[in-house]
LOVO-800624 format. One record per residue (C-alpha): x, y, z; residue number from 1. Coordinates in nm, 2 decimals. Layout:
! residues N
<pt <X Y Z> NUM>
...
END
This chain:
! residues 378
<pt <-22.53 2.47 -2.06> 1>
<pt <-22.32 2.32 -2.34> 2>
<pt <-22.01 2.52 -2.45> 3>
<pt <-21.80 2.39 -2.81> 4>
<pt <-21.51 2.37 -2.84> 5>
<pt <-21.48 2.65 -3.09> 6>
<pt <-21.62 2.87 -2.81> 7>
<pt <-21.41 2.76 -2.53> 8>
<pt <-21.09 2.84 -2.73> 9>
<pt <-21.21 3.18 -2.77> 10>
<pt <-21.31 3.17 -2.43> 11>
<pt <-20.95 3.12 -2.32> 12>
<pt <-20.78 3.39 -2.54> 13>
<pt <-21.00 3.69 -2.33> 14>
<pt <-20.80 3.84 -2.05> 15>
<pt <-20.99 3.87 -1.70> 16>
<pt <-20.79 4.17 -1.62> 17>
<pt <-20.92 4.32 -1.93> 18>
<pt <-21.23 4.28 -1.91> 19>
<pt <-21.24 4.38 -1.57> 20>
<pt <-21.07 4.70 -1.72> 21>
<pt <-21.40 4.72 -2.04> 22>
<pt <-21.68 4.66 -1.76> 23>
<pt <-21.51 4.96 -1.55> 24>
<pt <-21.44 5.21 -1.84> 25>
<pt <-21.85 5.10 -1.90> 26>
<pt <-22.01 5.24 -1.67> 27>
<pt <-22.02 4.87 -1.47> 28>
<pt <-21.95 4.89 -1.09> 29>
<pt <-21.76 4.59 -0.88> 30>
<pt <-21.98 4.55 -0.56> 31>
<pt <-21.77 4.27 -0.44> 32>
<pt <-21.49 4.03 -0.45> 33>
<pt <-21.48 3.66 -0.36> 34>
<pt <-21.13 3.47 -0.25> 35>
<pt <-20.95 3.56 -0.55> 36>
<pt <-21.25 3.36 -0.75> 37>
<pt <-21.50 3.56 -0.87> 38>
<pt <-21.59 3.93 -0.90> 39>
<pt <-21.98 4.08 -0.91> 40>
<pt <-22.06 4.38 -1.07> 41>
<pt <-22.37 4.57 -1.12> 42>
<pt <-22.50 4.86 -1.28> 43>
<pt <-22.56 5.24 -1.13> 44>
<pt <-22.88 5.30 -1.28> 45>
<pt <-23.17 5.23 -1.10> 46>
<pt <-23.37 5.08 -1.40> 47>
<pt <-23.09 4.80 -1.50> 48>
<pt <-23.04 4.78 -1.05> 49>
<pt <-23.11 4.38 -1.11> 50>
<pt <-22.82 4.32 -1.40> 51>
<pt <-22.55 4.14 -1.23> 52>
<pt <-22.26 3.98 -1.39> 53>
<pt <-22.06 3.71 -1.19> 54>
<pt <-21.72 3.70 -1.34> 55>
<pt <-21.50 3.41 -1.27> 56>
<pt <-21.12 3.56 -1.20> 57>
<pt <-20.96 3.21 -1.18> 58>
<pt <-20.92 3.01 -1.42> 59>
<pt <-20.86 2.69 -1.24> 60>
<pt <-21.20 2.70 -1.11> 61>
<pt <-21.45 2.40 -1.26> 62>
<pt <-21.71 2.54 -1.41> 63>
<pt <-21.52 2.84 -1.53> 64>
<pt <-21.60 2.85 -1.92> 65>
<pt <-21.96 2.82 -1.84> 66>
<pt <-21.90 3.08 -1.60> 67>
<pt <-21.77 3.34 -1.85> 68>
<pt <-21.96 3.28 -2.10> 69>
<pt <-22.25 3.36 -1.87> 70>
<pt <-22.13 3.66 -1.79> 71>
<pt <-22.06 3.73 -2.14> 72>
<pt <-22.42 3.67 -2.26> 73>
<pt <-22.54 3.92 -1.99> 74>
<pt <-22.34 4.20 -2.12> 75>
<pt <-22.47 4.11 -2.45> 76>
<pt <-22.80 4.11 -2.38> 77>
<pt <-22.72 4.45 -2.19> 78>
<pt <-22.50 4.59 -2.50> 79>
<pt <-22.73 4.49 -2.80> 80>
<pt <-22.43 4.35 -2.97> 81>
<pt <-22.35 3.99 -3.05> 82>
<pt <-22.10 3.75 -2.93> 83>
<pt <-21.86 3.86 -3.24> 84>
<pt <-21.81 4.16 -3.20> 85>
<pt <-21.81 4.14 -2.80> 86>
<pt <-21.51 3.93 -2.85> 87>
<pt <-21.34 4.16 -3.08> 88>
<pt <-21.38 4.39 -2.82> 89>
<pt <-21.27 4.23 -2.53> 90>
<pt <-20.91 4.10 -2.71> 91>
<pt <-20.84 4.40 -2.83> 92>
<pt <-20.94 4.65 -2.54> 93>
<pt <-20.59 4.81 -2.53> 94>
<pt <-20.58 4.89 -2.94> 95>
<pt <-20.67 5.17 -3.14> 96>
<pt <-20.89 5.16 -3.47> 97>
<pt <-20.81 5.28 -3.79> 98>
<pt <-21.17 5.32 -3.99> 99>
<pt <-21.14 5.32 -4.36> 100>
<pt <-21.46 5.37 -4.54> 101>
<pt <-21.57 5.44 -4.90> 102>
<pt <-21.90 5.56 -5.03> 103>
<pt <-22.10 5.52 -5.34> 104>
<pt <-22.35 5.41 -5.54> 105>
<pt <-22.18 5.14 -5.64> 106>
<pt <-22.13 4.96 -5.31> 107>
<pt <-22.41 5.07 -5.13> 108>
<pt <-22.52 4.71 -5.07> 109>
<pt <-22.19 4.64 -4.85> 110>
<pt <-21.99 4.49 -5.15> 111>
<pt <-21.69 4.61 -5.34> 112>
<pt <-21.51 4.41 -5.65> 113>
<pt <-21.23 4.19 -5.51> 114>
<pt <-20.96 4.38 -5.70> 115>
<pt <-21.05 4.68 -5.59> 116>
<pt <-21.11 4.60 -5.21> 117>
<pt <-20.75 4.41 -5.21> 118>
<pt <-20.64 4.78 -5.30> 119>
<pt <-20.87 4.92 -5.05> 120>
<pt <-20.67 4.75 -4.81> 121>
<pt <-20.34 4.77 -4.96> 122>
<pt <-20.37 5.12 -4.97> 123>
<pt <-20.46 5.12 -4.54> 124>
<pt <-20.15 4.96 -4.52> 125>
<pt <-19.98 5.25 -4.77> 126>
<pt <-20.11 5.52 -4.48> 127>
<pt <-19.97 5.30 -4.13> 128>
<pt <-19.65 5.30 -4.34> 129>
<pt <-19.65 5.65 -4.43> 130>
<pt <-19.77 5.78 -4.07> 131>
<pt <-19.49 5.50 -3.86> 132>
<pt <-19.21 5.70 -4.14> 133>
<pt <-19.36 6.03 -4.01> 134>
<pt <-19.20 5.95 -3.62> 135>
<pt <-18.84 5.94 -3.80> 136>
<pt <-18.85 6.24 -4.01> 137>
<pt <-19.11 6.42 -4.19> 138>
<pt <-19.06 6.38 -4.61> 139>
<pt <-19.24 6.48 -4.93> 140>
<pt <-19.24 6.12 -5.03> 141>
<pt <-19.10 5.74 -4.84> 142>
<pt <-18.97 5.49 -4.99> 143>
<pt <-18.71 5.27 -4.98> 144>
<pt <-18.61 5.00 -4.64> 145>
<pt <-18.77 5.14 -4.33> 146>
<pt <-18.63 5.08 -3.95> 147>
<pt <-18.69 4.78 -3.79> 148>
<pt <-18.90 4.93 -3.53> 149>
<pt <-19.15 5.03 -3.85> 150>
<pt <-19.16 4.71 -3.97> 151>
<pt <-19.25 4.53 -3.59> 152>
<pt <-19.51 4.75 -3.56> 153>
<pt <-19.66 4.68 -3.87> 154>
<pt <-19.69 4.33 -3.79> 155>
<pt <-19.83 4.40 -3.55> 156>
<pt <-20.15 4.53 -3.74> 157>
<pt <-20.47 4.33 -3.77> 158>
<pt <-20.75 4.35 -4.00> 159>
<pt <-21.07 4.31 -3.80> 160>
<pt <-21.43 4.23 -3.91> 161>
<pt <-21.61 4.45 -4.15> 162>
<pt <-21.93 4.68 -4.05> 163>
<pt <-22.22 4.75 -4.22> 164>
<pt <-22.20 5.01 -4.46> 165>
<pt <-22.14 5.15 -4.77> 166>
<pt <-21.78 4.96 -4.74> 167>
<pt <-21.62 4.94 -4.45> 168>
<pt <-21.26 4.80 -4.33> 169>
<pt <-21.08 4.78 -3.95> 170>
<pt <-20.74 4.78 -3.86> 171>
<pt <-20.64 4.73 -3.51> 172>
<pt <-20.36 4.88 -3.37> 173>
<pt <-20.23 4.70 -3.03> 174>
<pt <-20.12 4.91 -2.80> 175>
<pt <-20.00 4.62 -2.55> 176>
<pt <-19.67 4.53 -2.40> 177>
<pt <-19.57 4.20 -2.44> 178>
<pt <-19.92 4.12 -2.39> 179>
<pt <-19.89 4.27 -2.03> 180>
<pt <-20.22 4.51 -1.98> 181>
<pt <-20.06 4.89 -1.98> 182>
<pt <-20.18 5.16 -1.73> 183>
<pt <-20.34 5.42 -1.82> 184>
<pt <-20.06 5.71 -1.80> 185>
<pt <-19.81 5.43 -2.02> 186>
<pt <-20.04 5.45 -2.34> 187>
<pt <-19.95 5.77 -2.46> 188>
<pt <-19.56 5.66 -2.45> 189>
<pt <-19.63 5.35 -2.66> 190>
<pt <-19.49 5.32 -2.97> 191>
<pt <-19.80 5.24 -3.16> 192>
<pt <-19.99 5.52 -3.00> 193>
<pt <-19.72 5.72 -3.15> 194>
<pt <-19.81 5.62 -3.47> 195>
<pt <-20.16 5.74 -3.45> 196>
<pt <-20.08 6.06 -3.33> 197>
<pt <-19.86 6.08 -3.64> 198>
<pt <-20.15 5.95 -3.89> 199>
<pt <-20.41 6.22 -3.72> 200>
<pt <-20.17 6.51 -3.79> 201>
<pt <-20.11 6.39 -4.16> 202>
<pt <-20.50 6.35 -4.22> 203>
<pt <-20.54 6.71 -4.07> 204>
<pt <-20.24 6.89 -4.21> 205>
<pt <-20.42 6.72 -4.56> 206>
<pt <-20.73 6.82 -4.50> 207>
<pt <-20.57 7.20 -4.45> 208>
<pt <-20.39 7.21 -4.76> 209>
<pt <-20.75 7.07 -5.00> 210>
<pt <-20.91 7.38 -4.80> 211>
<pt <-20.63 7.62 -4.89> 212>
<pt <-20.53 7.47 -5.22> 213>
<pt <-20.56 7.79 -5.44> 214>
<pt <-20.22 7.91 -5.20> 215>
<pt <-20.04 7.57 -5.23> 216>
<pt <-19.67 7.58 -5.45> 217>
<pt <-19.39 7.52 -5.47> 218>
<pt <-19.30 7.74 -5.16> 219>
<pt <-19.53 7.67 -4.95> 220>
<pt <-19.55 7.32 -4.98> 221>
<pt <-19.26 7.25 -4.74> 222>
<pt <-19.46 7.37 -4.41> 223>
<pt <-19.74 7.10 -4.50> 224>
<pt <-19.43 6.85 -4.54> 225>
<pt <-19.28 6.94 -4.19> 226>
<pt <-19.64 6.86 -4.03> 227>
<pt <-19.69 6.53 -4.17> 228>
<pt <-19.80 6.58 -4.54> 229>
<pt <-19.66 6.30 -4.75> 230>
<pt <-19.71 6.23 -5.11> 231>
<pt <-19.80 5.87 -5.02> 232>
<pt <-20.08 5.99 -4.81> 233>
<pt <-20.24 6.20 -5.08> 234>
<pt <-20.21 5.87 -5.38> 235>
<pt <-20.34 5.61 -5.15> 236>
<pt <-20.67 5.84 -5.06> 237>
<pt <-20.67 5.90 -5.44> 238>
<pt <-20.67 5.57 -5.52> 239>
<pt <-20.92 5.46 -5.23> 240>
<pt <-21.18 5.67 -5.45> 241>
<pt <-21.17 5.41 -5.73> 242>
<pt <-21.13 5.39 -6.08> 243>
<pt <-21.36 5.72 -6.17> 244>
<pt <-21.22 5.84 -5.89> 245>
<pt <-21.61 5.94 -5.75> 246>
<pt <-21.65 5.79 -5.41> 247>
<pt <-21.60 5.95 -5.10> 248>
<pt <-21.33 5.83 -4.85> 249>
<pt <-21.36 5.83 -4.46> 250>
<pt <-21.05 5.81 -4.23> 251>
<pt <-21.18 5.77 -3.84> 252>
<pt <-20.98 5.72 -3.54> 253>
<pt <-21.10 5.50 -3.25> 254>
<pt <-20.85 5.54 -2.96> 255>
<pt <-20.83 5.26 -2.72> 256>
<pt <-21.13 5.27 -2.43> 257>
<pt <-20.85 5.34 -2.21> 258>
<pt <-20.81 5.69 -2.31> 259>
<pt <-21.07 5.89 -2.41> 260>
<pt <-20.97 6.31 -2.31> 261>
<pt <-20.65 6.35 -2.59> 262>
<pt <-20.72 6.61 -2.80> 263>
<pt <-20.67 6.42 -3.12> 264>
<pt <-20.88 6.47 -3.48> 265>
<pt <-21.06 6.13 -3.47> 266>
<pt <-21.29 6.14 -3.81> 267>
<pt <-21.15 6.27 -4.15> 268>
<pt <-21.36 6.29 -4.43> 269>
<pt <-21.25 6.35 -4.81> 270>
<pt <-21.57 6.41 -5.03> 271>
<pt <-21.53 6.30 -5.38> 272>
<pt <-21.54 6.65 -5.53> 273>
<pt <-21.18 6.68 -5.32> 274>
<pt <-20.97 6.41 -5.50> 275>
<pt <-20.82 6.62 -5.80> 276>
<pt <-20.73 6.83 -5.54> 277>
<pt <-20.57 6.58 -5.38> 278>
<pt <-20.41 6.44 -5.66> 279>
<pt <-20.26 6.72 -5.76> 280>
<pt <-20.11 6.83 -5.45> 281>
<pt <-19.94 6.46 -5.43> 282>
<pt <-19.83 6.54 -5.77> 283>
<pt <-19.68 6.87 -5.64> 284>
<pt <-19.54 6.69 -5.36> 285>
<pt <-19.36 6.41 -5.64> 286>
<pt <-19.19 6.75 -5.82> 287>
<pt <-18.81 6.75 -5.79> 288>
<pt <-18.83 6.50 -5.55> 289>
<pt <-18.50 6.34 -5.44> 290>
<pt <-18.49 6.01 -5.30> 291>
<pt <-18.17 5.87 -5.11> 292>
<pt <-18.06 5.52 -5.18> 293>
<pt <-18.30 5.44 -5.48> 294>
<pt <-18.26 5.12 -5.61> 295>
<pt <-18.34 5.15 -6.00> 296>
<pt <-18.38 4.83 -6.23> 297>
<pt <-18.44 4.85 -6.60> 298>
<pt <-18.26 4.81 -6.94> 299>
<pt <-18.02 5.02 -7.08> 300>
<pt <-18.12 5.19 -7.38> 301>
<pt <-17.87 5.45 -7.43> 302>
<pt <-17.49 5.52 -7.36> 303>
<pt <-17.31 5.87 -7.37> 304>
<pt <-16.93 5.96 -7.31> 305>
<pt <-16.76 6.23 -7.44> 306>
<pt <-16.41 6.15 -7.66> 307>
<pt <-16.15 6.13 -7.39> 308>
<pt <-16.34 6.07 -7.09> 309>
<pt <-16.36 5.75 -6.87> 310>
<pt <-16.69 5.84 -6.65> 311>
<pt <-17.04 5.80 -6.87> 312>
<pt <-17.39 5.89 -6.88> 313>
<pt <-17.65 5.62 -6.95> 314>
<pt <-18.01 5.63 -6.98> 315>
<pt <-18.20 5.31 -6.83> 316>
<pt <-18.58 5.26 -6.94> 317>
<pt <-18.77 5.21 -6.57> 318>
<pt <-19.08 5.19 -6.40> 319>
<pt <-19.06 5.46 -6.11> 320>
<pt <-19.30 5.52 -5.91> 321>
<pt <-19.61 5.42 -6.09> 322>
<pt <-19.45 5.52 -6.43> 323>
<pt <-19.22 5.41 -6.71> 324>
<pt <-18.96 5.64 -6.76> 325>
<pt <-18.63 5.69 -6.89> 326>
<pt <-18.38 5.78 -6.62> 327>
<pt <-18.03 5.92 -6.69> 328>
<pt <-17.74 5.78 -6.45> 329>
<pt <-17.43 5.92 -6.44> 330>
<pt <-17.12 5.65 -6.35> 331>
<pt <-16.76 5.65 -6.29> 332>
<pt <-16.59 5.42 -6.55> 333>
<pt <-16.60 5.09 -6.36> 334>
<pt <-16.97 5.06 -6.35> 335>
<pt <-17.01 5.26 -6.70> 336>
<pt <-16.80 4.93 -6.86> 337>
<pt <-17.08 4.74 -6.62> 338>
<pt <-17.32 4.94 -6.88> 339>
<pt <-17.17 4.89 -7.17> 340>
<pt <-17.19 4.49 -7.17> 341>
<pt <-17.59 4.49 -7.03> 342>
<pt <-17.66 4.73 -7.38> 343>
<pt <-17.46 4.51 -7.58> 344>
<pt <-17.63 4.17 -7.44> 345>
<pt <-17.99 4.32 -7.39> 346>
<pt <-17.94 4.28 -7.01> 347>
<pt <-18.11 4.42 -6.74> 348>
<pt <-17.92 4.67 -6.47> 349>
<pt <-17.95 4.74 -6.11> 350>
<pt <-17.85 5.06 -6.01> 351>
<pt <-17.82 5.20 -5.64> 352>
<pt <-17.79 5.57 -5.59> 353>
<pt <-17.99 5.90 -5.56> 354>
<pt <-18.28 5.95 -5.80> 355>
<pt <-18.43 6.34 -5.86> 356>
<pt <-18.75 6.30 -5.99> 357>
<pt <-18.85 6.64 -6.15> 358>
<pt <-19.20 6.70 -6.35> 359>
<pt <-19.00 6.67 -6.69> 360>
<pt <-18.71 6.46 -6.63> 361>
<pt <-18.51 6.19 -6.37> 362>
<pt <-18.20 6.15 -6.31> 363>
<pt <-17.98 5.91 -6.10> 364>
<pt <-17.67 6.04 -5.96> 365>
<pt <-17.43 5.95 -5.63> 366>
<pt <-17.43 5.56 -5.79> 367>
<pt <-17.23 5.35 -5.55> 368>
<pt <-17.29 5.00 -5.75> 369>
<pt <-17.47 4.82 -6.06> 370>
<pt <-17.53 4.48 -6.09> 371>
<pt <-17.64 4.30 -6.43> 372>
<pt <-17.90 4.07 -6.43> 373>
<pt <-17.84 3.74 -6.63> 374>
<pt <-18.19 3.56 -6.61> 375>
<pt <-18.06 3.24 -6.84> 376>
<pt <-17.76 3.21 -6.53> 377>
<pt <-18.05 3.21 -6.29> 378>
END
């Protein structure tokens, strides 16, 4: 048996411990052990009695790619699944899966427009972000620098291989330790598993405010907030629906093979006919929203200050959150002088302070700086 090379270096990245762990949470039974070289497993039923897998343990041991790999085309041939998505498996035993599907007539053949799958994608990344922000504190909208444990874990993040489908994309959430093979009892303290729970009770606290939507307002919107409802949540859905806004989206939650009894809402499902709904409960979520720490860039197109008065009120021409708008600031004199000279040289402005966004108007207030942007200086 010839092994490539290819297929020897994928060979080496499986861990033996884990997939000791996948032919045990399978239904696969180790009948005996060997001097630290070899485990053999078999199956219970009586029909697949004669299915054996010898699985080299050491790695030192001559022949042990041909070995494994062996073993691995047995429990292919056993699982109807090929070598792929065996391996997939296998490397990333310990990690949950995020399913994001769409469906429609227009990619019912598997295919999507590159554009539009890029923000298929982008927008996955939009819901990890939103559900790792829902650990630290539960808001109508995030934005802004997130903690550096939110940014490690989404590094973490992989993008595995498509399925068939309509359209179909995996993301992979490790739930390892340093690469170090967690017990059972130690996934639910992970940080990443964390993150899960927090995405599952956002897609279910959204699916319960699209079934009571004729009772959602102003008032009422808050409880949804404090159980995970997010305005990014609700745009990232809407956009996942595509430009006409007509295919359906599917969220489903694969937890780790390790852990299979937590009562956890594994598979959303947000029909087409659902997404104004949606939308306009993220828009209800976006109304008098303010946002701490909003950095605001844009030009100056208008300056106020009453006769006699040192502090100013300027209006800077923005794009916020997916729109142009104009945004009044208020300043204290120093940075209203800082104003003054970017409107008088057509300059753009930085400013850093709190932004309300309200259905009509936005307005900055609590500035603490503003810089000018001289493009020809840079």
């Amino acid at each position: 048996m010839n092994i490539s090379n290819e297929i020897s270096k994928k060979l080496d990245l499986i861990n033996l411990n884990q997939f000791e762990e996948y032919l045990q949470k399978s239904g696969w039974i180790k009948s005996h052990t060997i001097e630290n070289k070899i485990t053999i497993w078999h199956r219970p039923e009586s029909a697949n009695r004669d299915l054996e897998i010898i699985l080299p343990i050491n790695k030192k041991l001559l022949d042990f790619h041909k070995a494994l790999y062996k073993s691995i085309t047995t429990l292919i041939e056993f699982s109807k699944i090929n070598f792929e998505s065996l391996f997939i498996l296998l490397t990333n035993f310990q990690a949950d899966k995020v399913q994001v599907s769409v469906k429609y007539e227009d990619v019912d053949n598997g295919t999507i427009p590159l554009n539009e799958g890029l923000n298929l994608i982008e927008n996955t990344r939009e819901i990890m972000t939103a559900a790792v922000m829902g650990i630290f504190n539960k808001k109508k909208y995030y934005v802004g620098n997130r903690p550096e444990d939110a940014t490690k874990y989404l590094n973490t993040l992989k993008l595995a291989q498509t399925e068939v489908g309509s359209y179909i994309i995996n993301i992979l959430s490790p739930l390892e330790l340093d690469g170090q093979l967690l017990l059972f009892e130690e996934l639910n303290n992970t940080f990443a598993r964390k993150v899960i729970f927090s995405l599952s009770e956002s897609l279910n606290t959204l699916n319960s405010a699209v079934e009571n939507f004729d009772e959602i307002n102003r008032t009422t919107i808050d409880e949804y907030v404090s159980k995970g409802l997010n305005a990014n949540l609700c745009r990232s859905i809407e956009e996942m629906s595509g430009l006409n806004r007509r295919r359906d989206v599917s969220i489903n939650i694969n937890l780790s093979n390790n852990f299979s009894n937590q009562d956890i809402g594994k598979e959303f499902t947000f029909p087409s006919q659902t997404i104004p709904k949606i939308t306009k409960i993220g828009d209800l979520l976006l109304q008098d929203l303010l946002i701490n720490n909003y950095i605001l860039q844009g030009h100056v197109v208008r300056l106020s200050r009453g006769e006699n008065e040192s502090d100013g009120e300027i209006t800077v021409y923005s794009f916020v959150e997916g729109k142009y708008k104009n945004v009044k600031v208020y300043l204290k004199e120093l940075h209203y002088e800082k104003a003054i000279f970017a409107h008088e040289n057509k300059l753009e402005v930085i400013c850093y302070g709190d932004i309300l966004l309200e259905k009509t108007k936005s307005t900055m207030t609590n500035v603490t700086n503003i810089e000018i942007i001289d493009r020809e200086k840079k």
